[in-house]
DOSEFI-890117 format. One record per atom (N, C-alpha, C): residue number from 0; chain; x, y, z; residue in three letters; atom name. Coordinates in Angstrom, 2 decimals. Layout:
<atoms>
<NUM A <X Y Z> ALA CA>,
...
</atoms>
This chain:
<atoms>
<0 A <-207.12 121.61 55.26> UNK N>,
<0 A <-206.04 120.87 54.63> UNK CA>,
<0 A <-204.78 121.05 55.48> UNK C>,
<1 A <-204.03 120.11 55.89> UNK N>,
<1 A <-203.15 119.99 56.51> UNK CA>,
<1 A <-201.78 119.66 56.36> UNK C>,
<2 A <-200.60 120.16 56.41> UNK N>,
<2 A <-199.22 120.07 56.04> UNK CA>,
<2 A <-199.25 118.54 54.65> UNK C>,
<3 A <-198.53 119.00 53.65> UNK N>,
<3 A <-198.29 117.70 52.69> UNK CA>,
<3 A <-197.55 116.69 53.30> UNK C>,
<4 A <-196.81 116.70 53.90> UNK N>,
<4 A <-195.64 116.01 54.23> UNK CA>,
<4 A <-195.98 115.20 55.50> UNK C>,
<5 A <-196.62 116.11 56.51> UNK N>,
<5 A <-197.28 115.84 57.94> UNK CA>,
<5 A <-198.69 115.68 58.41> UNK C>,
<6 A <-199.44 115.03 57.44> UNK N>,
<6 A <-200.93 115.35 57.28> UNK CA>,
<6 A <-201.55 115.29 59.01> UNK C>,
<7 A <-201.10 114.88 59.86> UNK N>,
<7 A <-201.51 115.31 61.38> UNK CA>,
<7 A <-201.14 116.92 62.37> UNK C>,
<8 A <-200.48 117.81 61.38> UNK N>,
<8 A <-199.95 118.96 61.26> UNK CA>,
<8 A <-200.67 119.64 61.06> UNK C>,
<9 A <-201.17 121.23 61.07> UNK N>,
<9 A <-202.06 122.07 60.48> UNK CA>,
<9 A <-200.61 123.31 59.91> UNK C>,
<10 A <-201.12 123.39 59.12> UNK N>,
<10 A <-200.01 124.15 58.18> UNK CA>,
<10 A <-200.19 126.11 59.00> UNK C>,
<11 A <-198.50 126.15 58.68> UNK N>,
<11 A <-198.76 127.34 58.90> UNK CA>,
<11 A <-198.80 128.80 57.69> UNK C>,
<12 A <-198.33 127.97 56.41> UNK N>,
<12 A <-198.57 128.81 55.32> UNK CA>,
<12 A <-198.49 127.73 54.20> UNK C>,
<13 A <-198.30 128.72 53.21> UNK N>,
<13 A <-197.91 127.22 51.88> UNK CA>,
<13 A <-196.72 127.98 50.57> UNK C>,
<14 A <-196.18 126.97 50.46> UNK N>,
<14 A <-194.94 127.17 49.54> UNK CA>,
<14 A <-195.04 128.17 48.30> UNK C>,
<15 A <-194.34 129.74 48.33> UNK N>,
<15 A <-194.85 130.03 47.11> UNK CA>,
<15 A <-194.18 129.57 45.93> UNK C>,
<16 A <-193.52 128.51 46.02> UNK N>,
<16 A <-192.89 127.63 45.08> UNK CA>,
<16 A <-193.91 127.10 44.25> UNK C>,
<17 A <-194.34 126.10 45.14> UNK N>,
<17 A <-195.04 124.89 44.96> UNK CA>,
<17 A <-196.80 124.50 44.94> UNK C>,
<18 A <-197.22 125.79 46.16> UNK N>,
<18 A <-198.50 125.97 46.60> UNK CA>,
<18 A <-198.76 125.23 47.57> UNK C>,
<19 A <-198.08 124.25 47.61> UNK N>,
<19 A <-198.90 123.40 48.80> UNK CA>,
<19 A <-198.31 124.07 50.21> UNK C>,
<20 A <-199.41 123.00 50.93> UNK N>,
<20 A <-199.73 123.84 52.37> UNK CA>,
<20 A <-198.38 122.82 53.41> UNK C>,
<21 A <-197.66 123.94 54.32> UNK N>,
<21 A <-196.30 123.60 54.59> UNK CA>,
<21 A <-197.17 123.65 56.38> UNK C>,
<22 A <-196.32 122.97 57.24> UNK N>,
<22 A <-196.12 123.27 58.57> UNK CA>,
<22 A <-194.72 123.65 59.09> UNK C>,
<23 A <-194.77 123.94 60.35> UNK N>,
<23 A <-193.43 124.52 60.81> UNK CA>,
<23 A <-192.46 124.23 60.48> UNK C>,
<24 A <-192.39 123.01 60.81> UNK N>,
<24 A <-191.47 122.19 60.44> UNK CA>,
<24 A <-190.77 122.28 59.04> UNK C>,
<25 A <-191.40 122.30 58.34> UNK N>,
<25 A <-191.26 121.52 56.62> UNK CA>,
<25 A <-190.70 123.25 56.07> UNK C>,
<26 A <-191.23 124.51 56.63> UNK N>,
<26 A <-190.99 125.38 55.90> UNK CA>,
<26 A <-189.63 126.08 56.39> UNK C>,
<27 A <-189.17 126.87 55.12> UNK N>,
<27 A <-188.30 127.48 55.20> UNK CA>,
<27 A <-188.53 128.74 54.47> UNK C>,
<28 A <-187.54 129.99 55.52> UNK N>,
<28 A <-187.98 131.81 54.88> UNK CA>,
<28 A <-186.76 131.71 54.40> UNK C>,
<29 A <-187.18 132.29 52.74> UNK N>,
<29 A <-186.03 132.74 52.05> UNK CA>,
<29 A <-186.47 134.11 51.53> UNK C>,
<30 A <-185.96 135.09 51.78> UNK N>,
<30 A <-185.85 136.40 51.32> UNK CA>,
<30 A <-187.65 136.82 51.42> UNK C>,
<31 A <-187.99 136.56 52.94> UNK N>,
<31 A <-188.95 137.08 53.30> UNK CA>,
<31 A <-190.30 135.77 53.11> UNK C>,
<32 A <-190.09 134.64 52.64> UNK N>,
<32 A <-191.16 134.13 51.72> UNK CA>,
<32 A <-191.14 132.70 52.22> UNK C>,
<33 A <-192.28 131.87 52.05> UNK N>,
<33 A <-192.23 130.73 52.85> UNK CA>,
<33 A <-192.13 129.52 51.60> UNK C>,
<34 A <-191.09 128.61 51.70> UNK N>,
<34 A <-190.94 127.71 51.01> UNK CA>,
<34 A <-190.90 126.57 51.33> UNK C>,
<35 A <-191.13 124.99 51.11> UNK N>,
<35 A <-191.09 123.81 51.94> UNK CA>,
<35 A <-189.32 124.03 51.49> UNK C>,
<36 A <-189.15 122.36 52.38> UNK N>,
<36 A <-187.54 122.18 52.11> UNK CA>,
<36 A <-187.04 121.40 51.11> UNK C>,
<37 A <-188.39 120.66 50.19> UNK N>,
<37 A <-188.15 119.90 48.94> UNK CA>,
<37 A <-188.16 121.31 47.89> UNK C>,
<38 A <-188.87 122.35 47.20> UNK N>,
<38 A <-188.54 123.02 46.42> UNK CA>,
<38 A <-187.19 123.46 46.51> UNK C>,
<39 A <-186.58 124.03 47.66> UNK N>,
<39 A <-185.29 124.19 48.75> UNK CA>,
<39 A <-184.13 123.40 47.56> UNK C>,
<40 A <-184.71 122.22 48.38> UNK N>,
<40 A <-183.37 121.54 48.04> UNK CA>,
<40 A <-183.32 120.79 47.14> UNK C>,
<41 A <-184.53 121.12 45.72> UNK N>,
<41 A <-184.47 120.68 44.37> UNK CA>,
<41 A <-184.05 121.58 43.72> UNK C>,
<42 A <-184.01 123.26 44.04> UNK N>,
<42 A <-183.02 124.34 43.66> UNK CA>,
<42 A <-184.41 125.19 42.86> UNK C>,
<43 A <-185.22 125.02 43.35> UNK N>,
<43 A <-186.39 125.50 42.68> UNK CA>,
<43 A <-186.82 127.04 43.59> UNK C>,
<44 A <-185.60 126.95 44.10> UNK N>,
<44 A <-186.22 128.41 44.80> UNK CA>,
<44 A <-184.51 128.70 45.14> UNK C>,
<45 A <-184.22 129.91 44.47> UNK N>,
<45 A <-182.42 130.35 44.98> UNK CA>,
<45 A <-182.68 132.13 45.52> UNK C>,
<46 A <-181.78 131.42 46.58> UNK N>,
<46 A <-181.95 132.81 47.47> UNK CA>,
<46 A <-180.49 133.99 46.92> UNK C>,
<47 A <-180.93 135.15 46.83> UNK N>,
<47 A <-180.22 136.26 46.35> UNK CA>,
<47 A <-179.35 136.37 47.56> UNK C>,
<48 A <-178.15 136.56 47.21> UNK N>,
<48 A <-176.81 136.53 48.33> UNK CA>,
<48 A <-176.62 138.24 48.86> UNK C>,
<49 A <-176.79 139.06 47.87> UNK N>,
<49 A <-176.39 140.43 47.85> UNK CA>,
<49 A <-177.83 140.89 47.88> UNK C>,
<50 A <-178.34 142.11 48.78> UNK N>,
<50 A <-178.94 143.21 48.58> UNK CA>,
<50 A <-179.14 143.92 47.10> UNK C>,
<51 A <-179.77 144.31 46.18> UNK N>,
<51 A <-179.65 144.74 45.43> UNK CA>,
<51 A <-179.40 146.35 45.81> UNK C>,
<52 A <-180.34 146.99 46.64> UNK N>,
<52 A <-180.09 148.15 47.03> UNK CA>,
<52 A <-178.91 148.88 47.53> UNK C>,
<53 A <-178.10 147.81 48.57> UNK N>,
<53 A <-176.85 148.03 49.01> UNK CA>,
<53 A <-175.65 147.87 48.02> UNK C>,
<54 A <-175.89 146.95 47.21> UNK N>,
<54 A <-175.22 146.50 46.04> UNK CA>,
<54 A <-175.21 148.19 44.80> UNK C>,
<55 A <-176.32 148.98 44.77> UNK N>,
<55 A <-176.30 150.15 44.07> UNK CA>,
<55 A <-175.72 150.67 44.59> UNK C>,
<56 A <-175.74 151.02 45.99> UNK N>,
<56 A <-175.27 152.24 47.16> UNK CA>,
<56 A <-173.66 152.06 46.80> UNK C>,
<57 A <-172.98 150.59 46.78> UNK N>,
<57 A <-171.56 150.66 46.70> UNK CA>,
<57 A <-171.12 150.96 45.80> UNK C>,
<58 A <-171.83 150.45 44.37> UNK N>,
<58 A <-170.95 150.70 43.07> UNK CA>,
<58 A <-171.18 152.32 42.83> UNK C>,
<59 A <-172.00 153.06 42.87> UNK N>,
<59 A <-172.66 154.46 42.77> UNK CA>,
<59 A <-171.77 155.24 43.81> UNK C>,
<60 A <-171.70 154.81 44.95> UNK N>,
<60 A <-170.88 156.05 45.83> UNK CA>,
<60 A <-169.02 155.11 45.21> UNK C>,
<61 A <-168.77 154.02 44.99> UNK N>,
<61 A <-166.98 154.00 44.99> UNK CA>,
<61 A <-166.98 154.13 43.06> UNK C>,
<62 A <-168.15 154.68 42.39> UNK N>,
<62 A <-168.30 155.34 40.86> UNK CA>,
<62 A <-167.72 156.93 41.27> UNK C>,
<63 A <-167.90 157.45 42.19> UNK N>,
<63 A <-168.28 158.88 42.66> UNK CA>,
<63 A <-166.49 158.98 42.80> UNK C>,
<64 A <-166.28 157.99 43.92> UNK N>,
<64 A <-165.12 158.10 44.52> UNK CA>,
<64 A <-163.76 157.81 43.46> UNK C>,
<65 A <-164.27 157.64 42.44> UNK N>,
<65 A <-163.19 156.95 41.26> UNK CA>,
<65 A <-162.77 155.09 41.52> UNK C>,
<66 A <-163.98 154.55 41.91> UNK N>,
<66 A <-163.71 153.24 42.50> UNK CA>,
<66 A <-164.56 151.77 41.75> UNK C>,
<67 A <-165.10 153.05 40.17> UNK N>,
<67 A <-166.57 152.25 40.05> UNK CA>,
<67 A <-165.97 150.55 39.51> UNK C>,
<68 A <-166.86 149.87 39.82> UNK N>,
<68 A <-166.16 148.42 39.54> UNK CA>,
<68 A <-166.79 147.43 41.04> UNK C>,
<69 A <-166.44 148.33 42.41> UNK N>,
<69 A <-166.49 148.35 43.37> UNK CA>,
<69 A <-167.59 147.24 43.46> UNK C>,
<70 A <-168.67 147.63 43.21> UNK N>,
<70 A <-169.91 146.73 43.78> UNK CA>,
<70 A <-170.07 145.29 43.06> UNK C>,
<71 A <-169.33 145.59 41.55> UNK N>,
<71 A <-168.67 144.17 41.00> UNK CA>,
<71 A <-168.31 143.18 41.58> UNK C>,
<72 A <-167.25 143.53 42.13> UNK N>,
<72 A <-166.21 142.88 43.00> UNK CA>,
<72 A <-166.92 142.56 44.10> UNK C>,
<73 A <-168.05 143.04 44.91> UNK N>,
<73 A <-168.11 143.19 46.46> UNK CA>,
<73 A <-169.28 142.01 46.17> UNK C>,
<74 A <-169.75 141.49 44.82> UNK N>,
<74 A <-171.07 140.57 44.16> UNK CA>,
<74 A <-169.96 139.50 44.34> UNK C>,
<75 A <-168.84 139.59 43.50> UNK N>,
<75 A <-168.01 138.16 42.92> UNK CA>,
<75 A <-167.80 138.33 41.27> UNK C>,
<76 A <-168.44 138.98 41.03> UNK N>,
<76 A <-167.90 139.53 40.01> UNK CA>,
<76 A <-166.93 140.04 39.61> UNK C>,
<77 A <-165.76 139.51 39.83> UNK N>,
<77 A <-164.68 139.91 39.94> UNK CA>,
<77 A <-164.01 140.96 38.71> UNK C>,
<78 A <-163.71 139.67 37.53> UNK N>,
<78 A <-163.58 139.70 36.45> UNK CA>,
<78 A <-164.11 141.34 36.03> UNK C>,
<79 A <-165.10 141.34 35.89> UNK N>,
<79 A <-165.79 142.42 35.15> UNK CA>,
<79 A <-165.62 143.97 36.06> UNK C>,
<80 A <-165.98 143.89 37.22> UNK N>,
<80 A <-165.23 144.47 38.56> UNK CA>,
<80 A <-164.13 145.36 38.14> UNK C>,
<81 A <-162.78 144.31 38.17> UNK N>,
<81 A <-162.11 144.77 37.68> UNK CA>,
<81 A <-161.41 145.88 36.14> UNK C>,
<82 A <-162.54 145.29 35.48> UNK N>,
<82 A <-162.21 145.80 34.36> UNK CA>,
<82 A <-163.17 147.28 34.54> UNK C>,
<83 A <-164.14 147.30 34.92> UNK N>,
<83 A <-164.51 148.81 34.88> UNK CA>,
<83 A <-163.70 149.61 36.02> UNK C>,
<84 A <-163.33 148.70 37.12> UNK N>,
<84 A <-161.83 149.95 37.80> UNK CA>,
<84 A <-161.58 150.24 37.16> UNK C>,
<85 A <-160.19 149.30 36.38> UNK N>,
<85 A <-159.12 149.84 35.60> UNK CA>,
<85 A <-159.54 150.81 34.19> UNK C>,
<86 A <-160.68 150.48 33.43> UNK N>,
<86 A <-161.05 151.63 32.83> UNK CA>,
<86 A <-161.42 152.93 32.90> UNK C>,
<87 A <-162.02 153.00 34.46> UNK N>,
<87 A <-162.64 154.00 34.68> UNK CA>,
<87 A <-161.27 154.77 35.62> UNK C>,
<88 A <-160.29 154.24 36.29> UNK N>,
<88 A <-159.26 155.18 36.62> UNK CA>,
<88 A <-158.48 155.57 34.94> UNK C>,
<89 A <-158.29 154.94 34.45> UNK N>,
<89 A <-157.66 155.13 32.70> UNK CA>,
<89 A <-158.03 156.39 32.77> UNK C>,
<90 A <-159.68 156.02 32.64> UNK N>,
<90 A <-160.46 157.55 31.96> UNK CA>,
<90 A <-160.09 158.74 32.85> UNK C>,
<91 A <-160.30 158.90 34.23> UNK N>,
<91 A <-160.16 159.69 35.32> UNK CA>,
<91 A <-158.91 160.12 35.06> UNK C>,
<92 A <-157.49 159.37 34.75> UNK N>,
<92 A <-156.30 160.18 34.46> UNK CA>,
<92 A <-156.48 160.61 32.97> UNK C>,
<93 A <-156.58 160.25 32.14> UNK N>,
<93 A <-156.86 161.14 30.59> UNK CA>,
<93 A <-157.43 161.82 30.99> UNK C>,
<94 A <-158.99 162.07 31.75> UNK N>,
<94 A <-159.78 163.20 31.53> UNK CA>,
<94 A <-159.00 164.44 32.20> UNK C>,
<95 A <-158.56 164.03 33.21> UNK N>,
<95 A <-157.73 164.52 34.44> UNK CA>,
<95 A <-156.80 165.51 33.95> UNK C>,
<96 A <-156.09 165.14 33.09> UNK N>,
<96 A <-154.81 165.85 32.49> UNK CA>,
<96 A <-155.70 166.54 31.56> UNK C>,
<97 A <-157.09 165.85 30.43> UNK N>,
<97 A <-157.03 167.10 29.26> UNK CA>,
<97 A <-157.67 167.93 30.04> UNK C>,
<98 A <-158.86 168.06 31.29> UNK N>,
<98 A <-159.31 169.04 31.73> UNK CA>,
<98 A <-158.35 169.95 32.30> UNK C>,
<99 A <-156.57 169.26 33.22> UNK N>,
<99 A <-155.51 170.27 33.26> UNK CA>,
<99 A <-155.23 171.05 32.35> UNK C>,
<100 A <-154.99 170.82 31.43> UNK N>,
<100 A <-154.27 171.25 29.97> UNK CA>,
<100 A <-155.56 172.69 29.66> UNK C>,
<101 A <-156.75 172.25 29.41> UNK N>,
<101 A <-157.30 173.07 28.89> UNK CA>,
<101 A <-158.19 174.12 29.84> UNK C>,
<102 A <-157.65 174.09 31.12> UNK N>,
<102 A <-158.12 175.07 32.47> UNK CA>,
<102 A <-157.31 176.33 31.88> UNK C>,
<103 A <-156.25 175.81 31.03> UNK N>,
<103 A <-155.16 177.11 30.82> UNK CA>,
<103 A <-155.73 178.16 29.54> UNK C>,
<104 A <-156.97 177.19 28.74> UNK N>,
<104 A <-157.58 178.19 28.23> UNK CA>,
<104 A <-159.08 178.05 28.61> UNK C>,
<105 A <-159.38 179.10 29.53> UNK N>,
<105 A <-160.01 179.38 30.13> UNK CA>,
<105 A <-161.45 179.41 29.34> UNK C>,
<106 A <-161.73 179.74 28.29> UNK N>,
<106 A <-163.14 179.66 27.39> UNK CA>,
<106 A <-163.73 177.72 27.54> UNK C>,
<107 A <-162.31 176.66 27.25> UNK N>,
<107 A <-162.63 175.70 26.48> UNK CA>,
<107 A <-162.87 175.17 28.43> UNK C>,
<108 A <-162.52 175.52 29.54> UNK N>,
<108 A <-162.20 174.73 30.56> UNK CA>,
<108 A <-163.61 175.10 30.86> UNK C>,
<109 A <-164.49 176.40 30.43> UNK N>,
<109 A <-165.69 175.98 30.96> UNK CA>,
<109 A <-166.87 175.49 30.35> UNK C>,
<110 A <-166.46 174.84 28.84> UNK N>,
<110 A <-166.76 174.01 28.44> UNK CA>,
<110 A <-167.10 172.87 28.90> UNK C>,
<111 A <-165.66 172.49 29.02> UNK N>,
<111 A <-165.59 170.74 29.60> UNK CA>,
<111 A <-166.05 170.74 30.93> UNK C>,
<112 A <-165.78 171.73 32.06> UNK N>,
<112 A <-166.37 170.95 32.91> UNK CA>,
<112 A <-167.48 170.48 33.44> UNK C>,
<113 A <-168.56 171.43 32.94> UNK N>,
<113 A <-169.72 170.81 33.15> UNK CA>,
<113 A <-169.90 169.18 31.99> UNK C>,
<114 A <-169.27 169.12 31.01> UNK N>,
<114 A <-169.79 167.62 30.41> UNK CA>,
<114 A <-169.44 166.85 31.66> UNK C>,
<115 A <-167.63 167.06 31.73> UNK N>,
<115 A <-166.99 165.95 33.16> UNK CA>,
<115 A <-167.89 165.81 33.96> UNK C>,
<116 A <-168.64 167.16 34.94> UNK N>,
<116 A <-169.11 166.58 35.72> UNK CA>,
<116 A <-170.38 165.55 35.45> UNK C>,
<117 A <-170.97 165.51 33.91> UNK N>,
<117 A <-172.54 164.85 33.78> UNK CA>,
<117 A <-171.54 163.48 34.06> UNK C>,
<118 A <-169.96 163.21 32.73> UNK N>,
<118 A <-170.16 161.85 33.06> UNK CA>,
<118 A <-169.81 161.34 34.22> UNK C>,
<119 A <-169.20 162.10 35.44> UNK N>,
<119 A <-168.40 161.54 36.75> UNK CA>,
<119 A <-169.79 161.00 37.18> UNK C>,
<120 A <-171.27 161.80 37.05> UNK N>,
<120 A <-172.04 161.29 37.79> UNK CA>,
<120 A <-172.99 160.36 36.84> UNK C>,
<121 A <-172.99 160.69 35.71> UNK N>,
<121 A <-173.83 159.65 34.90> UNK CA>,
<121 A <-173.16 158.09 34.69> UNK C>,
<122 A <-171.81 157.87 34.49> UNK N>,
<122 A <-171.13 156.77 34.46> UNK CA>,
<122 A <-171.01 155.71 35.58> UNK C>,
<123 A <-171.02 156.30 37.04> UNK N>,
<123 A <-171.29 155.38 38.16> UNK CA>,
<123 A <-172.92 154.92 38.26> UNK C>,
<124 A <-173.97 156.18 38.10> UNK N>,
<124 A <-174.94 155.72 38.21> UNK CA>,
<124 A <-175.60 155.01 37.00> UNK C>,
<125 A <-175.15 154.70 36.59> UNK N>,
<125 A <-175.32 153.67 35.13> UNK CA>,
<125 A <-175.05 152.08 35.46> UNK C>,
<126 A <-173.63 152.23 35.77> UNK N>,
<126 A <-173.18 151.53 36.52> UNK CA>,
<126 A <-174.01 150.43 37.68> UNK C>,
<127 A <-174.21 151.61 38.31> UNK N>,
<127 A <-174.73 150.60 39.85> UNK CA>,
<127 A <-176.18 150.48 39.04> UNK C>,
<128 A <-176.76 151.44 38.53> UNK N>,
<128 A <-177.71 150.92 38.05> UNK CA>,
<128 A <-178.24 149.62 37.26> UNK C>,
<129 A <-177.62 148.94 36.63> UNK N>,
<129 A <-177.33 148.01 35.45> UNK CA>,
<129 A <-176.79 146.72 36.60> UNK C>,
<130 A <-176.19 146.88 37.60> UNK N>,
<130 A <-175.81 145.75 38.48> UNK CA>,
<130 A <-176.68 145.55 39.29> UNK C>,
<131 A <-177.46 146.93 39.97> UNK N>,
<131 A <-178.79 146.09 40.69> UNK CA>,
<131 A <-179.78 145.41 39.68> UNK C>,
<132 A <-180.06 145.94 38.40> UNK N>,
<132 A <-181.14 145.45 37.27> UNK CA>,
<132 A <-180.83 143.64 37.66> UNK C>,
<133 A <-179.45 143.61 37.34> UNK N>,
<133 A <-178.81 142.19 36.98> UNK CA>,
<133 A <-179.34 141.04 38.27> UNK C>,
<134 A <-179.02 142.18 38.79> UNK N>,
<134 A <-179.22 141.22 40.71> UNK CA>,
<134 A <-180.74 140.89 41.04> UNK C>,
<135 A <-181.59 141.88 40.85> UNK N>,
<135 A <-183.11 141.79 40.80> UNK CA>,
<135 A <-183.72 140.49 39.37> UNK C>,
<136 A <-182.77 140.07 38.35> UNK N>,
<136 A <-183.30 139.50 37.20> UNK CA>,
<136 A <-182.87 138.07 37.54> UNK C>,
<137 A <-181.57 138.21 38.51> UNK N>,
<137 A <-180.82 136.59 38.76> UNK CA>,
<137 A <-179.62 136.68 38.25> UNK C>,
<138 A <-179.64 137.16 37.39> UNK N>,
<138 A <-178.33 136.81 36.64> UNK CA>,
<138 A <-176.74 136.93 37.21> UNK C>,
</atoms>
């Protein structure tokens, strides 16, 4: 069976769109995968803009750095981006000052800091976590 489009063609794979059998010509690699250029350009196949992996790596290490929001923003996600910055520096200065305040009593400061540190690291990796989910689903 020979290219749909080019039946004097011998195909070199086939659309995992569509199934049918594509030649050089007709196909196109999107995110590793061979598609003709009608699924293409009927929108039946959309190519992921961002890495999901790299997309974790940013929001997870600028979560770390007091930056989480970061990988939001670096998607286009602006909007939302923004709003977990600005919450998550909020939190970083409240927590900031009550963990100052209560270093001075020394019983309650070694309390808190081990919670601080679960959420400094549980809250970014939540974070990037939940934005690669999003990126791997489409959304």
């Amino acid at each position: 069976m020979n290219c749909y489009l080019h039946p004097q063609r011998p195909p070199v794979g086939t659309c995992t769109s569509c199934g049918r059998p594509i030649c050089d010509e007709c196909k196109v690699e999107v995110q590793n995968k061979l598609v003709c250029r009608n699924c293409l350009s009927e929108g039946k196949v959309v190519a992921r803009k961002y890495d999901p992996n790299t997309v974790f790596l940013i929001e997870l290490v600028g979560g770390f750095f007091g930056l989480l929001g970061i990988g939001y923003i670096y998607t286009g996600r602006t909007n939302e981006g923004i709003l977990r910055l600005v919450l998550w520096l909020i939190y970083d200065l409240i927590s900031g000052c009550i963990i100052s305040v209560l270093l001075a009593a020394y019983l309650v400061g070694i309390v808190c800091i081990p919670f601080q540190l679960i959420i400094q690291v549980g809250v970014p990796l939540w974070s990037a976590t939940t934005l690669k989910n999003d990126l791997l689903q489409g959304s």
